[in-house]
C-alpha positions in Angstrom: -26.7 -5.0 43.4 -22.9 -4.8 43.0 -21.5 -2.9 40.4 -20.3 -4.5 37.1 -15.6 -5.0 37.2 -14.5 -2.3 35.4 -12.2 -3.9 32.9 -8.2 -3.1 32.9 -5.0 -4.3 31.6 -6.8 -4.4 27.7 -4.5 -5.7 25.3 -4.4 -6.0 21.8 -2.7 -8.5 19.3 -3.3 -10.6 16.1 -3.9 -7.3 14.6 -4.3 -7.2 10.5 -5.1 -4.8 8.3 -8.8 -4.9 8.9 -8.9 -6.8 12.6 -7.8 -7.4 15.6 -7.7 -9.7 18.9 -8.6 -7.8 22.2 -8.3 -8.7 25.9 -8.6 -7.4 29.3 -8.7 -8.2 32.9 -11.3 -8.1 35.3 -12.4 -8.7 39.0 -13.9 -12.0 39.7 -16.9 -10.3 41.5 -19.9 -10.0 40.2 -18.1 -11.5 37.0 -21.2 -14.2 36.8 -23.7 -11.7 35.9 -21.7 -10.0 33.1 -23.8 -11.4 29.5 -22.1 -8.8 26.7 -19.2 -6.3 26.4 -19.4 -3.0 25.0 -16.3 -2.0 22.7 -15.9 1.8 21.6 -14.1 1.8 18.6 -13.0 5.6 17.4 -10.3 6.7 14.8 -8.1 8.5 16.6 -8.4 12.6 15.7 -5.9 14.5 14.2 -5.7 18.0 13.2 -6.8 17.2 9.3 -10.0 15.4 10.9 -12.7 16.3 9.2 -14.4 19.1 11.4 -18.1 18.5 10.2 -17.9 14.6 10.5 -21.1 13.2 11.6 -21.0 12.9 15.7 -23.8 10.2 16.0 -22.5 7.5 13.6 -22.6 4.8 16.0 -18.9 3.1 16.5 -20.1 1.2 20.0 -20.0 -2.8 18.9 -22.3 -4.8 21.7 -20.7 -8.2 21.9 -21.8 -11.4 23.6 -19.3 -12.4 26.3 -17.1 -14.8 25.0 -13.9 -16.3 26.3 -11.2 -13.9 25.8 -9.3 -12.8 23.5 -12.0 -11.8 21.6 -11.7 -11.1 17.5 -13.0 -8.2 16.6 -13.5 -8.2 12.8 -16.2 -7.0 9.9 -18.1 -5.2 12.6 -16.5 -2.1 11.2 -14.7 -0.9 7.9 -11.7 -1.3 9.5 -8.6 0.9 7.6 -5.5 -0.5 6.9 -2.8 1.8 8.5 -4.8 3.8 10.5 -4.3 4.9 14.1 -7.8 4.0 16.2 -8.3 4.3 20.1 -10.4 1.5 21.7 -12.3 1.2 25.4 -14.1 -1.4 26.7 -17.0 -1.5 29.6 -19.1 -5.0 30.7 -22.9 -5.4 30.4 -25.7 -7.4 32.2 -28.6 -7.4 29.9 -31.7 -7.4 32.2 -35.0 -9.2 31.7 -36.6 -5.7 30.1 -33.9 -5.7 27.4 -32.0 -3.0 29.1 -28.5 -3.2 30.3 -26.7 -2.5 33.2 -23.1 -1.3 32.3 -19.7 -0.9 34.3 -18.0 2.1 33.9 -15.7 2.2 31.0 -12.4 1.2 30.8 -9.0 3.2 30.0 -8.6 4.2 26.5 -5.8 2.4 24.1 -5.0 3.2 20.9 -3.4 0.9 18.4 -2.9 0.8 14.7 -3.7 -1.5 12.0 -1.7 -3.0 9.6 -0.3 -3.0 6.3 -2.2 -5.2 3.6 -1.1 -8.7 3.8 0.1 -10.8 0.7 -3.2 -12.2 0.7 -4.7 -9.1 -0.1 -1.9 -7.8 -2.2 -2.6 -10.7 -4.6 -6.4 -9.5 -4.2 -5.7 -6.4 -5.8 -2.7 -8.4 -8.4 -5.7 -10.2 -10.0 -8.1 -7.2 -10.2 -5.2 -5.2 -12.1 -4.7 -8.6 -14.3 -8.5 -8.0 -15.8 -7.5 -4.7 -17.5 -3.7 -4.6 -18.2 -4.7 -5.6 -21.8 -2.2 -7.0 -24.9 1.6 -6.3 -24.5 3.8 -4.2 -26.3 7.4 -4.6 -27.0 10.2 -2.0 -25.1 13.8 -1.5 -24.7 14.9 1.0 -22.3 13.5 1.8 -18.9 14.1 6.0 -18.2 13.3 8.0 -15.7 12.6 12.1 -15.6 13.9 14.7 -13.7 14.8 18.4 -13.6 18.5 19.5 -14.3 19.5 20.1 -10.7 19.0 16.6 -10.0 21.4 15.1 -12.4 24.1 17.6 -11.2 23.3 17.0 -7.5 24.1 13.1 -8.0 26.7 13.7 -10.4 28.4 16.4 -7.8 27.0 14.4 -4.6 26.9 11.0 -5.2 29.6 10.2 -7.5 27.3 9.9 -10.6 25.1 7.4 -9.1 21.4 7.6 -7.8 20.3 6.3 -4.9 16.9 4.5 -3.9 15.3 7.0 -1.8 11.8 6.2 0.7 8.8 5.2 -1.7 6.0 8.3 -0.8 2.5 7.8 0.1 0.6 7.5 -3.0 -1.4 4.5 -3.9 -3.2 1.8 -2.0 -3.7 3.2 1.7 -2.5 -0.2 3.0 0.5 -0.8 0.5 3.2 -2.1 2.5 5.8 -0.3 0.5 4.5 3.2 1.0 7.2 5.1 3.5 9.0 1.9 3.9 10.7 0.4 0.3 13.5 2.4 -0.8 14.0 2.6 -4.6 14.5 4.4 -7.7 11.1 5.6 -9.4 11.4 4.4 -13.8 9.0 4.4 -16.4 9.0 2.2 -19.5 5.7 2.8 -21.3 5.7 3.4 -25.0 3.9 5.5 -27.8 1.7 2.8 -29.4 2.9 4.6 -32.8 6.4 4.8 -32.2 7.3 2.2 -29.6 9.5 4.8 -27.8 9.0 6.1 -24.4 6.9 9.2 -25.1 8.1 12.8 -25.6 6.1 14.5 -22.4 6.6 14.2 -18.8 5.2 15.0 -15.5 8.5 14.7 -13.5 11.0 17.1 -15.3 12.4 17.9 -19.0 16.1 15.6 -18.6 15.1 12.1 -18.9 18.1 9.0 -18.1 17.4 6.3 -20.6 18.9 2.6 -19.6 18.4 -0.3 -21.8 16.0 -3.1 -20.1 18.7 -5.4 -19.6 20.8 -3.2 -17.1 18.0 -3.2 -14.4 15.5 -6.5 -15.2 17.4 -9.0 -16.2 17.8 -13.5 -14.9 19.8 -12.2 -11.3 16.9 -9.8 -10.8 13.6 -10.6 -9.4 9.9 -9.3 -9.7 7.2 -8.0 -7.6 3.7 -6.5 -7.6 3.5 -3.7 -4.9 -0.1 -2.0 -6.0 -2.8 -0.7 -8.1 -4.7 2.4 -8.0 -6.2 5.4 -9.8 -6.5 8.9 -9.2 -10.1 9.7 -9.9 -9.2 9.2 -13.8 -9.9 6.2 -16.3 -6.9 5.0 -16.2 -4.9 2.8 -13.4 -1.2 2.4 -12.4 0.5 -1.1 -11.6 3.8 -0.6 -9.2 6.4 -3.0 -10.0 8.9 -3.7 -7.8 13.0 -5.1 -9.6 15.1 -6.6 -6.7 18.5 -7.9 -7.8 18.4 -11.4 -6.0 19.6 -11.6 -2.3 20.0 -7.6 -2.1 18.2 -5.4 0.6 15.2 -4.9 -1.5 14.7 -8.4 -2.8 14.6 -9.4 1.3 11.9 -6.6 1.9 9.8 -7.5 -1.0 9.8 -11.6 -0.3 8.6 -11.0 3.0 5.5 -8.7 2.1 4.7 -8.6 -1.6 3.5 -11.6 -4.5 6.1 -12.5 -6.7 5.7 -12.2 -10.1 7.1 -15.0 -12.6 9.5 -12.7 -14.8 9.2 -14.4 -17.9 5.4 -15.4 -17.7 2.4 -12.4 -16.0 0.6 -9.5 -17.1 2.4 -6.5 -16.4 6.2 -6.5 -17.4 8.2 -9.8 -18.6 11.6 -10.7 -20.0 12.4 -13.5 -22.2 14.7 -14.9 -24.2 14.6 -15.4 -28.2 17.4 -16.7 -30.1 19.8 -15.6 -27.4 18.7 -12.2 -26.8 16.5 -10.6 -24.0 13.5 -9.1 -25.6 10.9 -7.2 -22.9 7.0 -6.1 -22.8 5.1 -4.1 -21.2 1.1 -3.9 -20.6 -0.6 -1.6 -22.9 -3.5 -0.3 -20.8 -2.1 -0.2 -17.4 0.3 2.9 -16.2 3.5 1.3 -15.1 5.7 2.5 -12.1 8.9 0.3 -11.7 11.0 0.8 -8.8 14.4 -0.4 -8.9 16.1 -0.9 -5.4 19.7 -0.9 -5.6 21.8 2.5 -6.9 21.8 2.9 -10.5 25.2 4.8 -12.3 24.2 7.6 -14.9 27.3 5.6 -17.0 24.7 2.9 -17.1 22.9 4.9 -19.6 21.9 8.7 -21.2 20.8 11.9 -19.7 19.0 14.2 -22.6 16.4 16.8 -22.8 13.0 16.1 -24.1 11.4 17.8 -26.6 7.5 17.5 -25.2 5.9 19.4 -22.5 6.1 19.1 -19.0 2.5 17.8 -17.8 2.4 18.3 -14.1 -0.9 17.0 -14.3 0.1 13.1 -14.8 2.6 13.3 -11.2 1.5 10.6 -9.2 3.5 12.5 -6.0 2.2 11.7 -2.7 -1.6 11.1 -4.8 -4.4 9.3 -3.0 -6.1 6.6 -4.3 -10.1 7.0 -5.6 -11.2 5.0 -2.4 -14.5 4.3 -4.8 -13.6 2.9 -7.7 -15.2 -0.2 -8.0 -11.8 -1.6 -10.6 -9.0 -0.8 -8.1 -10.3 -1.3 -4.9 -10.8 -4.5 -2.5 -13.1 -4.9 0.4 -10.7 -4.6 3.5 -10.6 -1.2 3.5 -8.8 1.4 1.4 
């Protein structure tokens, strides 16, 4: 009996954050006989692998033959972002229920994508559920050590400039190592309705009023939702003044939010002045895109504590809560 093509050429396209299209090509011999495909679907191993990962979880998906491409989807957890490596060999089930295989093909690595808006607003309506009431606020601010200040009042002629978002969050946020932006804050002491005293991010704090970064020539955008393993979530916000840089990136990839009417963070107008609010039982992280002036606003020391503790830097996700989390992945 001749042997089974080998197949060659594989090629993938189409691919999402949790699938992907795949093709190859093949001899015509023996091409009659072939009745599945067997696909070998692997994460591709890097040096922070986990050494003790279980070696017989099964990542071989047996396929009837279809006409290619073929779509490869919910037959594993696929990742979003993640680099995998894929090989491919043809089958000929046999009247016993065994197969006859080909040899396997090359191996080609690809990686998926970024979540889509689709999912995006997935996770927008899951942070909607627990945002809670709204609170009033007047001034976004933002934290930082001394140095800082004096390195963009020295280097940058008093102005700070958006720098690349970091990896924390969602696994699949399409912002992470890609939107550059300027990290504020603008929650408030329930008592007080000021911007708390303590801070993860430094003891000098710029203080802008609302109006000088969200305002009718800026628009909104929801970028993600996460926790760290704690009770409570965080909501990135995204402020793009219209037609700049940042307000291309976010149309393109993230929901838009309707600044005077969602959950999260609004602006409207009352007898001719902007008044803002916030969500009470949601963290929020704004990021601004475009450069911001210290002129703008105030830098001052804080009288609270420094609580390294709260610093989302570079923090990953809890991949299993049930609140933050969708089902494409993490």
């Amino acid at each position: 009996m001749e042997e089974l093509p080998v197949p060659h050429n594989i090629k993938i396209s189409n691919i999402t954050c949790d699938s992907f299209k795949i093709s190859w090509e093949m001899d015509s011999k023996s091409k009659d006989r072939i009745t599945h495909y067997f696909i070998d679907l692997n994460k591709k191993e890097n040096k922070n692998s986990n050494k003790f990962k279980h070696k017989d979880v099964p990542t071989k998906l047996v396929a009837k033959a279809v006409p290619l491409p073929m779509t490869v989807r919910g037959h594993w957890f696929l990742s979003p972002r993640t680099e995998y490596t894929v090989a491919v060999q043809t089958a000929s089930k046999q009247v016993d229920g065994d197969y006859v295989v080909s040899e396997w093909s090359e191996i080609i690595e690809f990686c998926t994508a970024d979540y889509s808006k689709v999912h995006l607003t997935q996770l927008l309506e899951k942070a909607e559920v627990i945002a809670g009431r709204m609170l009033k606020f007047s001034v976004f601010y933002r934290n930082q050590h001394k140095d800082y200040f004096d390195y963009i009042r020295e280097h940058h002629g008093n102005a700070m400039q958006p720098s690349i978002k970091d990896n924390s969050g969602s696994h699949g946020s399409p912002i992470s190592g890609k939107l550059e932006g300027i990290f504020f804050s603008c929650s408030t002491e329930f008592n007080t309705g000021k911007p708390p005293q303590d801070s993860p991010y430094g003891r000098y704090r710029f203080e802008i009023a609302a109006e000088k970064l969200f305002n009718p020539n800026t628009n909104l955008y929801f970028g993600d939702f996460y926790c760290m393993y704690t009770a409570y979530h965080y909501v990135i916000l995204v402020i793009a003044p219209m037609g700049s840089p940042g307000d291309e990136f976010c149309k393109q990839r993230l929901p838009q939010l309707n600044s005077k009417d969602n959950k999260f963070l609004t602006c409207t107008e009352e007898d001719g002045v902007l008044v803002y609010h916030h969500a009470q039982d949601v963290i929020l992280e704004v990021i601004y895109t475009d450069p911001v002036d210290l002129s703008l606003g105030t830098v001052a020391e804080i009288t609270g504590h420094q609580l390294m503790s709260l610093s989302t830097a570079n923090a990953k996700k809890d991949p299993s809560c049930k609140t933050c989390n969708i089902s494409v992945g993490r």
